[in-house]
N, CA, C and O of each residue as an XYZ file, in Angstrom:
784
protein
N      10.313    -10.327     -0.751
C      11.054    -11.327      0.013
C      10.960    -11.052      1.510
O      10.547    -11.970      2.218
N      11.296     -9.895      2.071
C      11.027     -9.531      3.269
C      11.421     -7.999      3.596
O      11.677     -7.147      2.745
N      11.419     -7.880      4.498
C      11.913     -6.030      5.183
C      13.214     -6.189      6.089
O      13.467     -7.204      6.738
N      13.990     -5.065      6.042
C      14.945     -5.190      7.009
C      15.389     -4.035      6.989
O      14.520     -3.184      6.795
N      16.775     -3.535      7.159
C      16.788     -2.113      7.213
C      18.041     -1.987      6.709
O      18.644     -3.013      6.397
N      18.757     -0.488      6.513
C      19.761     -0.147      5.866
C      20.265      1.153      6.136
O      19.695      2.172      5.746
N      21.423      1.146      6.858
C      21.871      2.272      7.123
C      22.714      3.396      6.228
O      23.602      3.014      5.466
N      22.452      4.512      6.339
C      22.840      5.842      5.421
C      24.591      6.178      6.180
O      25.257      5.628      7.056
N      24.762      7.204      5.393
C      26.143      7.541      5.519
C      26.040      8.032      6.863
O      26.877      7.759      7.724
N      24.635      9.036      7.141
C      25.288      9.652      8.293
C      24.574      8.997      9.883
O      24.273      9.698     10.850
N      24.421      7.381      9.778
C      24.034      6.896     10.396
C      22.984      6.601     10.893
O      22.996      5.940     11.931
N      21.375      7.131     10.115
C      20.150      6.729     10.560
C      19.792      5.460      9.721
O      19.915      5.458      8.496
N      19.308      4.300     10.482
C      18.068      3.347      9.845
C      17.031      3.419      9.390
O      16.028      3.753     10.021
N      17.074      3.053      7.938
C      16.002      3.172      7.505
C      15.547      1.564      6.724
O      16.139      0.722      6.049
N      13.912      1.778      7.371
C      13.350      0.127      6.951
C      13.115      0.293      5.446
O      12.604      1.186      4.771
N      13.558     -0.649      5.222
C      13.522     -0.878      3.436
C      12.395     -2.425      3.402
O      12.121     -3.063      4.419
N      11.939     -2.734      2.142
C      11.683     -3.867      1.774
C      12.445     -4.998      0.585
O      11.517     -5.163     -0.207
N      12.755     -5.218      0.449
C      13.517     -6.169     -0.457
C      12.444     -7.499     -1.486
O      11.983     -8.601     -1.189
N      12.411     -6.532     -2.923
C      11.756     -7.389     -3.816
C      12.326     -8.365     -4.460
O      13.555     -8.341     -4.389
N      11.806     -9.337     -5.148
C      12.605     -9.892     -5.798
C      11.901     -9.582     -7.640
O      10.815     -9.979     -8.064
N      12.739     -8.938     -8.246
C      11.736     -8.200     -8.890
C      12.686     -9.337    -10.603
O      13.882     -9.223    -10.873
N      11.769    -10.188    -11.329
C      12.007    -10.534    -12.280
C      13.080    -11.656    -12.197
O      13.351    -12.199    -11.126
N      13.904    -12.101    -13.808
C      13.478    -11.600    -14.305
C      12.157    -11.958    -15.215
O      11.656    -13.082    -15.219
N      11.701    -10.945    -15.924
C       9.969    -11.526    -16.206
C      10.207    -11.187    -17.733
O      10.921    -10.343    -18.275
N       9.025    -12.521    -18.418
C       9.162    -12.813    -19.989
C       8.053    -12.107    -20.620
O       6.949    -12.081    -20.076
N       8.321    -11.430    -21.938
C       7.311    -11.144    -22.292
C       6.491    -12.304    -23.367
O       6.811    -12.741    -24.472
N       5.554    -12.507    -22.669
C       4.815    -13.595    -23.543
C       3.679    -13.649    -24.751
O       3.343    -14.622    -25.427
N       3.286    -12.532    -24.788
C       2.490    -12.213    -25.534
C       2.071    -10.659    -26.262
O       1.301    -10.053    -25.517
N       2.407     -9.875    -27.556
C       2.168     -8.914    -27.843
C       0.677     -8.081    -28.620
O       0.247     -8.193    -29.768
N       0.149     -7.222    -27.416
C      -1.438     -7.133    -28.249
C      -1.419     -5.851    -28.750
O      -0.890     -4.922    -28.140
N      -2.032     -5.721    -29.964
C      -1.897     -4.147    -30.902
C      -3.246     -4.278    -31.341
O      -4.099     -5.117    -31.630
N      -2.979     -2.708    -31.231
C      -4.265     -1.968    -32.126
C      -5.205     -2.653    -33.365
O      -6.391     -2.507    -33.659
N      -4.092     -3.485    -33.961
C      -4.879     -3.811    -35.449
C      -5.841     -5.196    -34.812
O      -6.985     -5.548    -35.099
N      -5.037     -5.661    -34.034
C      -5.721     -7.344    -33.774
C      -6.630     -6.957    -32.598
O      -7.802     -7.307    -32.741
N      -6.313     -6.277    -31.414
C      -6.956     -6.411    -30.086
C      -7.733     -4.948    -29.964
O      -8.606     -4.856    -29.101
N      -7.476     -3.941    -30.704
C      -8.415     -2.893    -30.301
C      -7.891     -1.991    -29.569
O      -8.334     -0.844    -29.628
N      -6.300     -2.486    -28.291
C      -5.260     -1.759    -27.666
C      -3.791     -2.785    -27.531
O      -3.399     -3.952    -27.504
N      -3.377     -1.411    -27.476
C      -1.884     -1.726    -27.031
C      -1.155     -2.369    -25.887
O      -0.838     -1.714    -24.894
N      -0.929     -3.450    -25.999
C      -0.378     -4.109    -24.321
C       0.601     -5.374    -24.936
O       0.876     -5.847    -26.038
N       1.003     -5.649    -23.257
C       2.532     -6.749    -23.420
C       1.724     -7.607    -22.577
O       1.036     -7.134    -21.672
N       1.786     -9.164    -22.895
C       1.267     -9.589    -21.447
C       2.890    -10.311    -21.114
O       3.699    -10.566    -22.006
N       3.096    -10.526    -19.823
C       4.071    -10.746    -18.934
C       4.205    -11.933    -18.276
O       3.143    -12.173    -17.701
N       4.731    -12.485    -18.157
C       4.861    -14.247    -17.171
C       6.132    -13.814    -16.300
O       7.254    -13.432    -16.632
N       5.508    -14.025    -15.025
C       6.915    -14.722    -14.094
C       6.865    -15.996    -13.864
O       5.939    -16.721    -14.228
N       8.325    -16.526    -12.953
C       8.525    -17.296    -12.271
C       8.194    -18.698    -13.047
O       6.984    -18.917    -13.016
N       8.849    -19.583    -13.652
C       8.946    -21.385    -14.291
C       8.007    -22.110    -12.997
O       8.101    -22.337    -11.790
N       6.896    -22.325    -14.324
C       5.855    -23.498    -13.630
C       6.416    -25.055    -14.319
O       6.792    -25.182    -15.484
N       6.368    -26.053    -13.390
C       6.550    -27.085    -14.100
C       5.394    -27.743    -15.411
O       4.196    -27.461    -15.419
N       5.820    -28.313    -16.064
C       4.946    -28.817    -17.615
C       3.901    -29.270    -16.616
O       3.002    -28.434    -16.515
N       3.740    -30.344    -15.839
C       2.726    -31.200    -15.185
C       1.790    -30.178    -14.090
O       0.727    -30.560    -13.600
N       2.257    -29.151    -13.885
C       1.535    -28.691    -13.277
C       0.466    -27.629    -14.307
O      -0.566    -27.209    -13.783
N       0.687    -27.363    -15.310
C       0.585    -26.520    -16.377
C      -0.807    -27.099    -17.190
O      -0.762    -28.303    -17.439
N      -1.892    -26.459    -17.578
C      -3.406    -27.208    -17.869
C      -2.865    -27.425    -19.585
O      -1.725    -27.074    -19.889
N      -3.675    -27.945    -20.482
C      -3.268    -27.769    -21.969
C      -3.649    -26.448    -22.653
O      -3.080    -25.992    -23.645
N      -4.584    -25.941    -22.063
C      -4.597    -24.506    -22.943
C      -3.365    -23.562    -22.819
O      -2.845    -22.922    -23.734
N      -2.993    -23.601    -21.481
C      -1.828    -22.978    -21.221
C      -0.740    -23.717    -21.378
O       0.112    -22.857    -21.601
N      -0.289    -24.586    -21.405
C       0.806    -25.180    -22.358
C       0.544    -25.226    -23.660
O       1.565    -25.399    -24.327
N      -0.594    -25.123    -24.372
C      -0.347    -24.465    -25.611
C      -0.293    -23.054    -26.149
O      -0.130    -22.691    -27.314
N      -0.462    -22.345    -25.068
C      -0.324    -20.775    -25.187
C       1.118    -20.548    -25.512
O       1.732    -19.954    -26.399
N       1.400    -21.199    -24.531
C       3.474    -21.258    -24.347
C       4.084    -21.720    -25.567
O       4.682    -21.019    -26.383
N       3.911    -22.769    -25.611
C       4.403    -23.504    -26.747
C       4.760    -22.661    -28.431
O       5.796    -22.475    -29.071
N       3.158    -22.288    -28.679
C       3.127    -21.514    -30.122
C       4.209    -20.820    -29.605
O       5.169    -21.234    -30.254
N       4.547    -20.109    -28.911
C       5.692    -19.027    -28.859
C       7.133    -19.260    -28.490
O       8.105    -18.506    -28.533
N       6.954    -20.938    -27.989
C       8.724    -21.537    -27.755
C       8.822    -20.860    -26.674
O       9.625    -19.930    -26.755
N       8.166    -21.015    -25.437
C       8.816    -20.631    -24.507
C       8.155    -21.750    -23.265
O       7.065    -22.294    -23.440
N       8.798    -21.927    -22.312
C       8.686    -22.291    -21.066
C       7.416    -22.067    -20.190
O       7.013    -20.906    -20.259
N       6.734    -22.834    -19.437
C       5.456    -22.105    -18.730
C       5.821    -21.633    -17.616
O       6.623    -22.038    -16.774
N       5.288    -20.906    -17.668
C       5.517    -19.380    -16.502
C       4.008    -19.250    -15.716
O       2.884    -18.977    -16.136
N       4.566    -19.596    -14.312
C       3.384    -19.431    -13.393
C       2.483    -17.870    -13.543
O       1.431    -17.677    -14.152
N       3.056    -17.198    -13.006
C       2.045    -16.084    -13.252
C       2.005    -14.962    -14.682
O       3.060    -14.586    -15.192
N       0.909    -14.603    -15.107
C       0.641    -14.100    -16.203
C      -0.323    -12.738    -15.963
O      -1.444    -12.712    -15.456
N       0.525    -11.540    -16.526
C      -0.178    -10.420    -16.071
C      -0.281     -9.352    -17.622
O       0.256     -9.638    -18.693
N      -0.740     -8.667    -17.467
C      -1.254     -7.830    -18.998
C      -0.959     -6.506    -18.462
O      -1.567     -6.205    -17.435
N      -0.003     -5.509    -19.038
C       0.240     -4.013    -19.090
C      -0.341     -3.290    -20.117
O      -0.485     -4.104    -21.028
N      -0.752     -2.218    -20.472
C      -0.854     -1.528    -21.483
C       0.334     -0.725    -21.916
O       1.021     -0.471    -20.926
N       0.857     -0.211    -23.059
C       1.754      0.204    -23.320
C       1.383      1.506    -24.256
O       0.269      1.702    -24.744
N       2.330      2.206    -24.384
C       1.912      3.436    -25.294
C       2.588      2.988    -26.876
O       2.483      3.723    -27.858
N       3.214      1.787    -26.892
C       4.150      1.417    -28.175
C       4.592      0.207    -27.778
O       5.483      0.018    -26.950
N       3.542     -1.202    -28.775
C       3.941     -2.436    -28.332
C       5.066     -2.673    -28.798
O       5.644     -3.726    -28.529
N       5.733     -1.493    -29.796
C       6.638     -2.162    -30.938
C       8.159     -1.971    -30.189
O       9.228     -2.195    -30.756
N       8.018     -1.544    -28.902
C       9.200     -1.696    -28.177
C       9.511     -3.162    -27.497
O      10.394     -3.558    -26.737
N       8.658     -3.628    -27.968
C       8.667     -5.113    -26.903
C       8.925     -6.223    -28.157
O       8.581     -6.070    -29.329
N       9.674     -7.452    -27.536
C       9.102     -8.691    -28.868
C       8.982     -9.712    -27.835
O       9.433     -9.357    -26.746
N       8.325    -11.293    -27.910
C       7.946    -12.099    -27.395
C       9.377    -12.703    -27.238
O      10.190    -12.787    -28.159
N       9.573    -13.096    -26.006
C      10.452    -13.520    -25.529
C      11.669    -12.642    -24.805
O      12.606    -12.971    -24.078
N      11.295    -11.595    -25.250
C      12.384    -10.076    -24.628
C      11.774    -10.696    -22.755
O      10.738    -11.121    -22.242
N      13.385    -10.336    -22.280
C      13.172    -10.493    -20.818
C      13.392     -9.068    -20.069
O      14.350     -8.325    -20.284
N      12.412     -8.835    -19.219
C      12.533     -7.517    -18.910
C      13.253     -7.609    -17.459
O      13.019     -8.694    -16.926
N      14.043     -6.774    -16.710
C      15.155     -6.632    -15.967
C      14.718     -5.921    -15.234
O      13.644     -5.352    -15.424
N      15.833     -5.693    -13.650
C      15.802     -4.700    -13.282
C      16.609     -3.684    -13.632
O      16.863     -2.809    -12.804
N      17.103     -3.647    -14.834
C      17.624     -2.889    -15.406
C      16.730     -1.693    -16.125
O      17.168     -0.763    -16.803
N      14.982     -2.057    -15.695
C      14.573     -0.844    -16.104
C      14.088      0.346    -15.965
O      13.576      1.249    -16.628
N      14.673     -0.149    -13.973
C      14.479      0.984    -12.755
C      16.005      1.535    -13.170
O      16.764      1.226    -14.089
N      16.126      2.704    -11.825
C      17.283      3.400    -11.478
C      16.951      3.573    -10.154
O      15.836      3.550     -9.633
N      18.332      3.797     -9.530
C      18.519      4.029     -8.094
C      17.992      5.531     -7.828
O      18.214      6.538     -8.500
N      17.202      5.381     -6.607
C      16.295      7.181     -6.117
C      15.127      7.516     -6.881
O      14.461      8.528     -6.666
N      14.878      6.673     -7.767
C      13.579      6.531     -8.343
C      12.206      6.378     -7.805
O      11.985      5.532     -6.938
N      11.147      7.251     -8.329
C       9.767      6.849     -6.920
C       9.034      5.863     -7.678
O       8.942      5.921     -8.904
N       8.488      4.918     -6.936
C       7.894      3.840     -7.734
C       6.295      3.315     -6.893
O       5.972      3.507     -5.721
N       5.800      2.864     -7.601
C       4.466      2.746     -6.768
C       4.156      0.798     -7.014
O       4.226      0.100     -8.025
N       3.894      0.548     -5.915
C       3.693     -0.954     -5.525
C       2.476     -1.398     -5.240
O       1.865     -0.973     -4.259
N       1.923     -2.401     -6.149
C       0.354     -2.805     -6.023
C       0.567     -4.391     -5.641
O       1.401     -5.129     -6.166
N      -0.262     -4.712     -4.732
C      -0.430     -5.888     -4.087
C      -1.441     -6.541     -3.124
O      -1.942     -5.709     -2.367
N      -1.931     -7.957     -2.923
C      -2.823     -7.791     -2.077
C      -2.839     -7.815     -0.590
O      -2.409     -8.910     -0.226
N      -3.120     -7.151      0.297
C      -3.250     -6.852      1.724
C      -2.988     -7.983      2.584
O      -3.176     -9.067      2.031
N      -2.713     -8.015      3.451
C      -3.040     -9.158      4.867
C      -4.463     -8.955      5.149
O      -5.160     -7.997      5.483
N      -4.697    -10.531      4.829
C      -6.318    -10.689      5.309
C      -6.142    -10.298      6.993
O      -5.093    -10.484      7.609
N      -7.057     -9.874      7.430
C      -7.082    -10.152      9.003
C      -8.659    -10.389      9.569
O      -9.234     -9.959     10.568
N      -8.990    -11.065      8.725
C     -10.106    -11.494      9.011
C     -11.083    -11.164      9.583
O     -10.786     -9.971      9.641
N     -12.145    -11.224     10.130
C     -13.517    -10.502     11.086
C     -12.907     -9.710     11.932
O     -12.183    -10.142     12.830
N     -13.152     -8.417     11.718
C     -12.478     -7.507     12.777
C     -13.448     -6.501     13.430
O     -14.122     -5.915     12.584
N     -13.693     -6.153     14.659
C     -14.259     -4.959     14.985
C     -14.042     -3.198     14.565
O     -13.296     -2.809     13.667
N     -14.474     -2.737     15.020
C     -14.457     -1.703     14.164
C     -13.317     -0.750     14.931
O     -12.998      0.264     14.312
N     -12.377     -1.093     16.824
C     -10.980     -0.556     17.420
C     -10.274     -0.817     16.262
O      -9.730      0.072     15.606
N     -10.244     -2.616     15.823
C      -9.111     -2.657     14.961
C      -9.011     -2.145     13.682
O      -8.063     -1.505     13.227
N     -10.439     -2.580     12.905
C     -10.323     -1.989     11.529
C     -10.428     -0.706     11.282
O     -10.130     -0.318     10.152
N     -10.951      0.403     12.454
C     -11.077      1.751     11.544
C     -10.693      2.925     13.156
O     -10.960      4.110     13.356
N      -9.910      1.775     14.102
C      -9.143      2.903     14.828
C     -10.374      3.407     16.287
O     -10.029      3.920     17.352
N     -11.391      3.153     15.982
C     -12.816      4.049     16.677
C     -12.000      3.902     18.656
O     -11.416      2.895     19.058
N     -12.165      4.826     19.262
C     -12.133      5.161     20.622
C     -12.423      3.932     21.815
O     -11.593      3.702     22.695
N     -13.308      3.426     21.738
C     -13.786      2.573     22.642
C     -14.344      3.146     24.250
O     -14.024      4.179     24.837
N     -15.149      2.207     24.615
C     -15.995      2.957     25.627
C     -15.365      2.836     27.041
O     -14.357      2.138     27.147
N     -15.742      3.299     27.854
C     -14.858      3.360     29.488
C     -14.868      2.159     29.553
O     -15.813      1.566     29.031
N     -13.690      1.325     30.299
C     -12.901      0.573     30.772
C     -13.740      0.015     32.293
O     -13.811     -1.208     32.416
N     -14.211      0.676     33.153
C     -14.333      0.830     34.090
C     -15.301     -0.666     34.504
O     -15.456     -1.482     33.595
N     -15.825     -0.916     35.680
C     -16.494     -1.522     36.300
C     -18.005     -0.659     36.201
O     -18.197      0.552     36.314
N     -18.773     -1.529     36.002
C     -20.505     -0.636     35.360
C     -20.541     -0.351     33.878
O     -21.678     -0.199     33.433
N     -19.514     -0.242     32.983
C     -19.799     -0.029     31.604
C     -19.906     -0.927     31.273
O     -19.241     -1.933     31.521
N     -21.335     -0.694     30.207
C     -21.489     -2.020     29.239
C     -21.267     -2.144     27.841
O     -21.820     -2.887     27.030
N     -20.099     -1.042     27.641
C     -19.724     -0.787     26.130
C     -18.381     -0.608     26.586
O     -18.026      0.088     27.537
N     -17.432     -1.518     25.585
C     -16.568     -1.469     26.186
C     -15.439     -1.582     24.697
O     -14.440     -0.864     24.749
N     -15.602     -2.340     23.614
C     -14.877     -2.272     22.198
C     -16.138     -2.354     21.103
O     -15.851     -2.554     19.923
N     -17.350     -2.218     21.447
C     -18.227     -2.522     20.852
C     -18.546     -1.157     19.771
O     -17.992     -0.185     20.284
N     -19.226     -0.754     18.487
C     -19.640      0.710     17.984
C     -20.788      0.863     18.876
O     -21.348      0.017     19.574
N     -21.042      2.172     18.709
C     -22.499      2.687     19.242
C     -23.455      2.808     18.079
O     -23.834      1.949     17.283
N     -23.846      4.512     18.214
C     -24.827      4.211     17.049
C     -24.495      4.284     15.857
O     -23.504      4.826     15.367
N     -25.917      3.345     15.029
C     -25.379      3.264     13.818
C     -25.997      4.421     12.572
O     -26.128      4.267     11.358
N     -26.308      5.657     13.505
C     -26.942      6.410     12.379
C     -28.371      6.928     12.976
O     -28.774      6.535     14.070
N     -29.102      7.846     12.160
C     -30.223      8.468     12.601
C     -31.149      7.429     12.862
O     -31.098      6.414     12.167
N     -31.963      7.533     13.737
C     -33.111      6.622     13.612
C     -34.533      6.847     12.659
O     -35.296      5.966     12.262
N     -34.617      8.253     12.443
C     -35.651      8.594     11.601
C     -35.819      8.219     10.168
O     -36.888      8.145      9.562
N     -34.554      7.979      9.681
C     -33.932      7.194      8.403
C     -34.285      6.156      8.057
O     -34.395      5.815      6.879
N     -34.594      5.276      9.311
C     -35.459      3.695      9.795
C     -34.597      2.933      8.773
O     -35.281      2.228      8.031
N     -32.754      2.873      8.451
C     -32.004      2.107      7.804
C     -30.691      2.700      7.941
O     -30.496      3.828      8.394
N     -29.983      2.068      7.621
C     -28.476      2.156      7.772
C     -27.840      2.759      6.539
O     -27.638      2.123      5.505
N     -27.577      3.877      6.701
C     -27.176      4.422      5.375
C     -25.773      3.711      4.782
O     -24.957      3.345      5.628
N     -25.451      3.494      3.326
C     -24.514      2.710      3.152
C     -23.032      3.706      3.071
O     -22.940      4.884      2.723
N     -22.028      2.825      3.494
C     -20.624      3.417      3.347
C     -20.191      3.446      5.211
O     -19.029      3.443      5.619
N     -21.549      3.474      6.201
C     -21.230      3.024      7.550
C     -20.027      2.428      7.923
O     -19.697      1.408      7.318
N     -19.121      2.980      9.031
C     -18.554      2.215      9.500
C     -18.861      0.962     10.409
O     -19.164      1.417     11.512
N     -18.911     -0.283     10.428
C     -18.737     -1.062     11.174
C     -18.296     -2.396     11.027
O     -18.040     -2.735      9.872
N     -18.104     -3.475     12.180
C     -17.466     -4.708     11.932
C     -17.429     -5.132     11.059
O     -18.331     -4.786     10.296
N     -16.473     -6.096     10.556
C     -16.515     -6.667      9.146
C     -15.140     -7.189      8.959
O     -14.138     -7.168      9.674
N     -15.450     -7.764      7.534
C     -13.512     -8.790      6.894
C     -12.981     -7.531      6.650
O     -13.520     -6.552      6.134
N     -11.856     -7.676      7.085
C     -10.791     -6.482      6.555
C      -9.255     -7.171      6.205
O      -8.590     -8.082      6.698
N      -9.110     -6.379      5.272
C      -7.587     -6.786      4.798
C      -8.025     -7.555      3.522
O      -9.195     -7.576      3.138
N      -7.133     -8.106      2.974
C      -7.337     -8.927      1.880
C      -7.772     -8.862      0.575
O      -8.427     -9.719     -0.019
N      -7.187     -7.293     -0.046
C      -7.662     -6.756     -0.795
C      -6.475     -6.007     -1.636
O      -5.410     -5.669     -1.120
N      -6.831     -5.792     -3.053
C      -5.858     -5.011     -3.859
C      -5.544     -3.140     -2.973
O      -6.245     -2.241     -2.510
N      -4.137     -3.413     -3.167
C      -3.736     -2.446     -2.227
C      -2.988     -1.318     -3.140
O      -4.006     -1.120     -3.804
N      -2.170     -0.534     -3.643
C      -1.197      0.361     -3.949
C      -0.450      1.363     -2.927
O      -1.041      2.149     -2.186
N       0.864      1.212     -3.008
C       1.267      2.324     -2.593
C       2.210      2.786     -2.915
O       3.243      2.126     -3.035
N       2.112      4.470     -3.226
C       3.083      4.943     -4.484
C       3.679      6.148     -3.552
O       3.293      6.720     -2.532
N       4.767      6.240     -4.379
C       5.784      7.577     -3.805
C       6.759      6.675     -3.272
O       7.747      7.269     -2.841
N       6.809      5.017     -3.130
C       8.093      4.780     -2.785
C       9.503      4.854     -3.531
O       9.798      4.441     -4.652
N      10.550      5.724     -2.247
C      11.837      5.397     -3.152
C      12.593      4.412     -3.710
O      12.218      3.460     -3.024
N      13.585      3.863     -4.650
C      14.788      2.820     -4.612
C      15.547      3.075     -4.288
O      16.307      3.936     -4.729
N      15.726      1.934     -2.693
C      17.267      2.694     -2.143
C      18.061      2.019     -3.209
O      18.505      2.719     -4.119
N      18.326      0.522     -3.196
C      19.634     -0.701     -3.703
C      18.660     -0.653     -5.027
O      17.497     -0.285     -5.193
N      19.673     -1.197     -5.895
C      19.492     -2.384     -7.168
C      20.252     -3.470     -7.074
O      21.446     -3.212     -7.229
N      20.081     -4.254     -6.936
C      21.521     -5.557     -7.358
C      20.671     -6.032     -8.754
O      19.520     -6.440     -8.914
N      21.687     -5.804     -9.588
C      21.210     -6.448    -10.519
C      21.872     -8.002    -11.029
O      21.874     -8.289    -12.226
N      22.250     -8.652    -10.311
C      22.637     -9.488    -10.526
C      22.236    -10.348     -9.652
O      22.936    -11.357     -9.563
N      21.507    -10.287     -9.108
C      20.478    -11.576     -8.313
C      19.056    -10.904     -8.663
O      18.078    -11.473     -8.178
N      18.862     -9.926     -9.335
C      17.477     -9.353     -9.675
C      16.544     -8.601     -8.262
O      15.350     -8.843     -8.085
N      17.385     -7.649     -7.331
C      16.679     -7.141     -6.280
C      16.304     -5.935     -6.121
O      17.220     -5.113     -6.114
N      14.938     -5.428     -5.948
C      14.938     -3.677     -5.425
C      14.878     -3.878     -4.409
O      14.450     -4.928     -3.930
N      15.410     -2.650     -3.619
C      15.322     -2.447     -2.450
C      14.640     -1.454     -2.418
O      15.219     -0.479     -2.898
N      13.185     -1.182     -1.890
C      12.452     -0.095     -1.656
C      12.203      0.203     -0.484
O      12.080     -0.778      0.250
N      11.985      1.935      0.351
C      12.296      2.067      1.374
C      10.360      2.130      1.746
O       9.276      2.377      1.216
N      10.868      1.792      2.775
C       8.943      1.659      3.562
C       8.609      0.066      3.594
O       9.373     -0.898      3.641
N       7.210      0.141      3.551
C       6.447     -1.341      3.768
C       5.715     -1.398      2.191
O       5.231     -0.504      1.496
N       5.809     -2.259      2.066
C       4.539     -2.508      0.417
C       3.229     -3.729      1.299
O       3.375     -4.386      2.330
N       2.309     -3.648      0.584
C       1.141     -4.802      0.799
C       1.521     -5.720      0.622
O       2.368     -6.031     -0.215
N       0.885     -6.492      1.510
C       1.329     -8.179      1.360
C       2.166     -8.803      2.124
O       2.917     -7.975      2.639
N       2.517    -10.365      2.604
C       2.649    -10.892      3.432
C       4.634    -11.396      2.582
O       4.510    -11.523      1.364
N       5.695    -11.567      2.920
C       6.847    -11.893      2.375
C       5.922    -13.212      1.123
O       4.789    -13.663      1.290
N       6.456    -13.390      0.476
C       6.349    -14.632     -0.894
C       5.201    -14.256     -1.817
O       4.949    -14.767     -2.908
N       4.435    -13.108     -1.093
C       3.156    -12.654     -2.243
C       4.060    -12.005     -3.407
O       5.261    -11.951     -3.669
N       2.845    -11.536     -3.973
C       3.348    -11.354     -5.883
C       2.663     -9.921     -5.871
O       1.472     -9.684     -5.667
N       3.794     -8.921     -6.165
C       3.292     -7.500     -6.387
C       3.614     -6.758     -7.513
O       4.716     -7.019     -7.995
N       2.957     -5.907     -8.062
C       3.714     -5.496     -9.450
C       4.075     -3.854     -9.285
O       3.267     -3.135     -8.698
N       5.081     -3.406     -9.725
C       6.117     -2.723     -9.507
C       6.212     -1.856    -10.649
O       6.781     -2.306    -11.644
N       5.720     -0.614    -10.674
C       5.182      0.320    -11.905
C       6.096      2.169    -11.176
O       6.197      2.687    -10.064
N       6.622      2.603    -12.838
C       7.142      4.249    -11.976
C       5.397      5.075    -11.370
O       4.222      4.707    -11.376
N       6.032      6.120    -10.987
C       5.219      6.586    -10.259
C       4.438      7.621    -11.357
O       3.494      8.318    -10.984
């Protein structure tokens, strides 16, 4: 939803992010005997019928449930803890818990290589003719650019993780974590929320 901050007992701020985490349906159960592995697949968030194609309103349907915009697949160590239609909560975190957050990045589109990878840049001055540009790109005897090079390019916009975050809040009654730090992604993106 967004970031903001939250102050401790003994008065420091600390930036938190604020998810809106669930709650999410389980829609589908896959086992060993039928699929080969163990997994739950998951739906968030009520898509309307009309927006919904017929394969996927008949996915829903066989199972009596509602269409659910997004649809994601976990593996599990024991599907037989789950049944179709079980709604999963934030009731299945705890507060001070480390949790790790996967999501996709802020595109930032064509970037040089100051912004995307930090590099120095050349004197400032009057007479330089390098000024945010890279230099070289590697041996010349090589007569090619070896791959994994740093230089210009799309950056951002990509599957991200980042784990070791704490839970400061739970509200469980509007369905919110509050995790301390930044996670990937822009406020209204869709991230999934796994222990550490």
């Amino acid at each position: 939803m967004g970031m903001t901050r939250i102050f401790t007992e003994d008065g420091r701020a600390v930036p938190v992010t604020v998810i809106k985490a669930g709650p999410c349906t389980v829609v589908q159960r896959k086992t060993v005997g039928t699929d080969g592995y163990s997994a739950i697949q998951v739906g968030f968030k009520e898509a309307k019928r009309s927006r919904t194609n017929s394969p996927m309103t008949g996915h829903f349907e066989s199972r009596n449930l509602a269409p659910l915009k997004h649809l994601r697949e976990f593996r599990v160590a024991d599907d037989e803890e789950f049944e179709v239609g079980q709604e999963l909560t934030v009731e299945l975190f705890e507060r001070g818990q480390s949790v790790s957050v996967t999501g996709t990045s802020k595109g930032r589109g064509f970037a040089g290589v100051i912004k995307r990878y930090g590099f120095k840049g050349g004197p400032a001055s009057h007479g330089s003719k390098v000024h945010r540009a890279p230099m070289s790109a590697g041996a010349t005897d090589a007569a090619r650019v070896f791959p994994g090079q740093r230089m210009p390019g799309h950056m951002g916009n990509k599957i991200a993780t980042v784990k070791g975050l704490e839970l400061v809040e739970i509200d469980r009654d509007n369905h919110l974590l509050v995790v301390k730090g930044a996670v990937p992604g822009p406020p209204g993106s869709l991230v999934i929320i796994g222990p550490q």
